[in-house]
C-alpha positions, 0 to 999 in steps of 0.5 A: 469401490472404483475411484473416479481419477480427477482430472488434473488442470493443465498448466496454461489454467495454473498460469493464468489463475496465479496471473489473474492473482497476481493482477488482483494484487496488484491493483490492489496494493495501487491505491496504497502505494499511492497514498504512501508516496503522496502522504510521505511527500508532505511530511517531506516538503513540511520537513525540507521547509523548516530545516531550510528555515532552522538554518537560516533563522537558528530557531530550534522550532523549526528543528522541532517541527522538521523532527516531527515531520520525520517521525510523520514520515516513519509512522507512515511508512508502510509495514507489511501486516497494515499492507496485508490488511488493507489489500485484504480490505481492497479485495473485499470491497471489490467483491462485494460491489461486484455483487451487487453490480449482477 
């Protein structure tokens, strides 16, 4: 039995599959990192507003809702595994309508 050598791909096919990768990625995780700034924006100004009017009116509901805003902000904040999932989501998506679109 003769074993038939594979051909080995060069190193430009490696470079541009770990780029074309790594742009798949990227414009992935774009939609996400928008979300993030944007949803973490209004959690910021929700919480700026009403530390500016818990000191000028002392009133602890102004605390309070600044409190949550800042707990909005922690919960919204990406973590790795969500980031993961909803790349893989992207990712997908934009498979499936490349499918349908041939």
């Amino acid at each position: 039995m003769s074993a038939v050598p594979q051909k080995r791909p060069s190193r430009e096919h490696v470079g541009l599959v770990a780029k074309c990768q790594t742009l798949r990625s990227q414009t992935a995780f774009a939609p996400i990192q928008t979300a993030t700034i944007v949803g973490c924006a209004l959690f910021e100004g929700a919480a700026f507003a009403n530390l500016t009017a818990y000191f000028t009116d002392a009133e602890l509901v102004h605390l309070a809702v600044s409190g949550l805003a800042l707990f909005c902000i922690i919960a919204h904040f990406p973590i790795t595994s969500r980031i993961e999932q909803q790349m893989e989501d992207q990712l997908q998506t934009r498979r499936d309508e490349q499918q349908f679109k041939t």
